[in-house]
N, C-alpha and C positions, 0 to 999 in steps of 0.2 A: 410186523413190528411187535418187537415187546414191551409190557407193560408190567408197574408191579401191582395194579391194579386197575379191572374193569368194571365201569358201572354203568348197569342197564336200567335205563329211565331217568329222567331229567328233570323231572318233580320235585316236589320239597324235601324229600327223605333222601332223594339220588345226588340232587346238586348240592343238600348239605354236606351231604357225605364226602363227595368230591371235594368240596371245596375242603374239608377237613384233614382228608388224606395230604391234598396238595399241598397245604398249608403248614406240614410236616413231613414234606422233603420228596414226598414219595411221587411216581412218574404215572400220572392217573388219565384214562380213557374215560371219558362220561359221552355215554351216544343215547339217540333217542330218534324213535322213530316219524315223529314231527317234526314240524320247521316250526321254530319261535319267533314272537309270541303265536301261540296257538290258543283256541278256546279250550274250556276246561269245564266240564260237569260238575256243579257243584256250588253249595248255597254260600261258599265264602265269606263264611262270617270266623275271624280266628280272635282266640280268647288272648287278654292281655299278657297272663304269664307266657307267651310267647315271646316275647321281649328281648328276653335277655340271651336268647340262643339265635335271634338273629340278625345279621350284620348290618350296620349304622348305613341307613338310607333307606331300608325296607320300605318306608314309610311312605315311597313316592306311590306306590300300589293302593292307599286308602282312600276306601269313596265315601265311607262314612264313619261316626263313632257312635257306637252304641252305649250309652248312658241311660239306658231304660229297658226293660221289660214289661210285655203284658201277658198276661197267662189267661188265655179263654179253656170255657167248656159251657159246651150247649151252647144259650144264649148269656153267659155269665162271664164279665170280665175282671180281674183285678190287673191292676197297675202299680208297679214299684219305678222307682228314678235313683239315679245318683251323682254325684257330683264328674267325675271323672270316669273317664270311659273303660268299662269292663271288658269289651272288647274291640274289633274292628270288623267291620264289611272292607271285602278288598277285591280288588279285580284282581282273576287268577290269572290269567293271561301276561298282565304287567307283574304280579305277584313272582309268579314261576319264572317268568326272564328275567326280573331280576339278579333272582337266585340263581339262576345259569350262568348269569353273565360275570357272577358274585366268583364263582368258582373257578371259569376260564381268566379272571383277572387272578386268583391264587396261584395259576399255574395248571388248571388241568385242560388237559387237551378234547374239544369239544365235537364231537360228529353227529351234524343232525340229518332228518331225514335217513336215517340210517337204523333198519331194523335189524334186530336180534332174532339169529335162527334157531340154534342149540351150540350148545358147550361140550367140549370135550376133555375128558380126566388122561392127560398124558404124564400123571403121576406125580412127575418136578415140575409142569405148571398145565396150564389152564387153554384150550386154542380154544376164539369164540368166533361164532362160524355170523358174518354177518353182512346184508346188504353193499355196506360197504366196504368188504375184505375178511382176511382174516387174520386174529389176532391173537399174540400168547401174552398170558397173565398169571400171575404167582396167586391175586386173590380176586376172584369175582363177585360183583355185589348184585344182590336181585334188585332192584327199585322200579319195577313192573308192573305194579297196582295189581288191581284183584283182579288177572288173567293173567299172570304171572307166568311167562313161558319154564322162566330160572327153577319155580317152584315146582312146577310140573315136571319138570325135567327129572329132578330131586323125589319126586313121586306124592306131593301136597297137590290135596284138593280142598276148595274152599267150602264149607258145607254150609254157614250160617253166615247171614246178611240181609239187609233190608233191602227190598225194591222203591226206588224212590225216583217222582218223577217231578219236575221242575217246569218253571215258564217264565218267562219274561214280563213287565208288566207295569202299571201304573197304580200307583195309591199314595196317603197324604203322612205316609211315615219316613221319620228322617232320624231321630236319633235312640230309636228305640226297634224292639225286634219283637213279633207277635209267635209266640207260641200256643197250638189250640190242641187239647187233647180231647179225647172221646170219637171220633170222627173214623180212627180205625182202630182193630183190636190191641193191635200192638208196633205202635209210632203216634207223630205228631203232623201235624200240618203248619208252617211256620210261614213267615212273611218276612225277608231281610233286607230292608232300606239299601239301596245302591244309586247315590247321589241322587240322579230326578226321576231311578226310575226304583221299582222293587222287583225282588228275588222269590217265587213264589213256590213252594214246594210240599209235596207231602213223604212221608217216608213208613214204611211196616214193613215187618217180618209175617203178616199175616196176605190172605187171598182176596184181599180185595179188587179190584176193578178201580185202578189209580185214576186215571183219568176223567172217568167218570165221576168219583168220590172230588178230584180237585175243582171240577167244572159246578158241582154241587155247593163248595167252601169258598170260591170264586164269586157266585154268583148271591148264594144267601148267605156264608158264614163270618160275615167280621161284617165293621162296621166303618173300612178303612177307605171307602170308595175305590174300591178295587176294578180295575178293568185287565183284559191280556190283553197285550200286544202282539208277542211273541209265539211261537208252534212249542209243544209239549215236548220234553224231551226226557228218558229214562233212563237211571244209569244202576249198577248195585253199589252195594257198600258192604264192603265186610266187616266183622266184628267178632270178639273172641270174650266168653266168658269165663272160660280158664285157664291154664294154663298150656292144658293139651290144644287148647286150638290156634295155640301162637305158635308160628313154622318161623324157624330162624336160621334156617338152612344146617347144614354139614359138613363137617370140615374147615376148607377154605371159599365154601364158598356162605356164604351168607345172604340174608334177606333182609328188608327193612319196610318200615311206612308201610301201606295198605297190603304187598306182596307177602309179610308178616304177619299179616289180620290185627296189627297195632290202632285198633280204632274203639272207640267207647260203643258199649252195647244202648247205650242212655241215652243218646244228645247226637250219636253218630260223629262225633268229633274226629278227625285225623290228621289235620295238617298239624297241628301241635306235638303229636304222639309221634308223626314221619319226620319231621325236622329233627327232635330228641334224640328217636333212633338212629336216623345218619349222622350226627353228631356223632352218638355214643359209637357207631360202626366205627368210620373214618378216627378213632380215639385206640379204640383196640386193636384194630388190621393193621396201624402202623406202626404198633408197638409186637406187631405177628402175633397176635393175641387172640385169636377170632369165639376161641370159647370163653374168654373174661367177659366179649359182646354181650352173649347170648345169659350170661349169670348176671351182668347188668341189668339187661332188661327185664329180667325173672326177678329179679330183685327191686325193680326201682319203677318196670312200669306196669309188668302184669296184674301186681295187686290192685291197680288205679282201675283196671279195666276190671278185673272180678267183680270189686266192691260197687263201681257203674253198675253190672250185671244183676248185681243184688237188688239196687236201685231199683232197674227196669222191670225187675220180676215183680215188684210189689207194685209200682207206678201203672204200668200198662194191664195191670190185671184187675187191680182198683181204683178205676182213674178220675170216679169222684170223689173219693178219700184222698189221691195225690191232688186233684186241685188244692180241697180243701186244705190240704197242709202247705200247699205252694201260699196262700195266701199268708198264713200263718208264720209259716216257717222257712219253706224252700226257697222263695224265691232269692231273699237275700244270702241265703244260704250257695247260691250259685253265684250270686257276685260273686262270697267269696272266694268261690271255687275257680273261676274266672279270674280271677286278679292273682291267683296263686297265696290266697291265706288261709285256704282250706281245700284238701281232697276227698276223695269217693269216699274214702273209708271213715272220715271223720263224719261226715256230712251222715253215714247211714246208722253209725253207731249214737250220735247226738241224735238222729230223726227215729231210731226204732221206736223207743217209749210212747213220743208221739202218737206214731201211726199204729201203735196198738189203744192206746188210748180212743183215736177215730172209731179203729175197729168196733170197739168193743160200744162205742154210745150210735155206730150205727147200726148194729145188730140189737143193741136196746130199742132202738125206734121202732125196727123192721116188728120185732116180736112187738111190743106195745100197737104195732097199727093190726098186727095181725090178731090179735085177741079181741080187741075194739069190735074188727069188721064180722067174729065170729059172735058177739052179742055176748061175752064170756064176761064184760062187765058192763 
């Protein structure tokens, strides 16, 4: 059967995409190798500027509203609130069928339980070789997450990501989300309220022993009455800090959401970044456009992601300088990043001066304790 468009994965960047394509005329395949709803890895908390690129009813997937933050390190907490909710906790499961079912109601034709083998360049279109048949296509979309068959095919590999491991679990948080830095080199340990139960997670780019480090943060680190319920489970996540490490395919065929490395190097964010991008896909592909895609996202999300990168470089390397400014500065400063009134780049340009300011009266201390303890006054 032919198609004017296939799209591999069914995710929030896949089923945007489709439903986007469909929804401008064009004869769209969305297959996925699950049966929905399915479970889904991952702390599901998506920030409010998501709003407005998703289609009226999303909202039947929310378990909670996040209208607070707390920001630990060591045994130290700060606490910020606000009126209206920055983001949401959402079940992925209902989240992602939605958005599938979002797309088959625009007209795209849905194949689930149907895995993707490889692709073939028959020059005028596309044959995709897969569990369930085989099929030709004018443009094929990667939406694969980060094992991306599409990508690999294409000859990407994913070189940078955090390993991060999760658990199910109980504690006395409901409209608020606990971030705790210091606990690994480079990531967070986070807690994200999920109606009656929470979302337990750690994340780094660094060699720690997750499990162990969670069962550590679990047992001593917060003050949330924290129990597991649930068995640990470990997934990656990718993330690009410049430009070369965003894979957006070639040609005709294209990539999006995590298969793209479209995720913040900071916060680990993606569902935001894969819905945008299969928007912006299914915008350009139907207009036969697939490299105005790719100058889009170079242009409107990559910088988001750099300037995140910029962020993490200084946050994870100084992370009791970055509390100390989250209390100060950051923390509202991701509201308003979250709510879509402020981005990466604004956020690190308004935070440099600061964090040099830190810098700079904490190395007056270090030196003032160290002349002290040498008897020099």
């Amino acid at each position: 059967m032919k198609y004017d468009a296939v799209v591999i994965g069914a995710g929030p960047a896949g089923s945007s995409c489709a439903a986007e394509l469909a929804n401008r005329g064009m004869r769209v395949l969305l297959l996925d190798k699950k049966r929905f709803p399915r479970q889904k890895l991952c702390g599901g908390c998506v920030s409010s500027r998501i709003n407005p690129y998703l289609p009226k009813g999303w909202q039947v997937s929310i378990l909670n509203p996040v209208k607070g933050a707390i920001l630990g390190f060591k045994d130290i907490y700060e606490k910020r609130k606000v009126d209206i909710p920055v983001a949401w906790t959402v079940d992925r499961s209902l989240f992602d069928t939605f958005l599938l079912r979002e797309a088959e109601r625009k007209g795209a034709d849905v194949l689930e339980s149907a895995e993707f083998f490889f692709f073939e360049d028959n020059e005028s279109f596309f044959k995709v070789i897969t569990s369930a048949g085989v099929f030709k296509t004018d443009f094929l979309i990667g939406a694969d997450g980060f094992y991306t068959k599409v990508g690999r095919q294409l000859g990407y590999r994913r070189r940078q990501y955090f390993r991060s491991v999760e658990v199910e679990g109980e504690g006395n948080l409901k409209e608020e989300v606990f971030i705790k830095i210091g606990v690994v080199s480079r990531g967070y340990f986070w807690i994200f309220p999920k109606r009656d139960k929470v979302n337990i997670g750690i994340a780094t780019t660094g060699k720690e022993q997750l499990p162990e480090v969670l069962k550590e943060c679990v047992t001593n680190g917060s003050p949330f009455n924290l129990r597991r319920t649930g068995k640990p489970k470990s997934w990656p996540i990718p993330f690009s800090t410049k430009r070369e490490d965003i894979h957006l395919g070639k040609g005709k065929v294209v990539l999006v959401g995590d298969a793209a490395g479209l995720v913040d190097p900071l916060l680990g964010e993606g569902i935001y970044y894969a819905v945008r991008s299969g928007i912006l896909a299914g915008k350009f592909i139907a207009d036969g456009k697939p490299e105005e895609y790719r100058k889009a996202v170079l242009k409107e999300i990559a910088p988001e992601l750099i300037y995140a990168a910029k962020i993490a470089n200084l946050a994870y390397r100084f992370q009791e300088i970055a509390f100390r400014m989250g209390k100060s500065y950051a923390i509202e400063q991701f509201f308003h990043l979250l709510s879509g009134r402020e981005n990466f780049k604004s956020i690190y340009m308004k935070g440099l001066p600061l964090f040099f300011l830190y810098m700079l009266e904490s190395f007056a201390k270090k030196t003032a304790r160290s002349i002290f303890k040498q008897g020099r006054l």
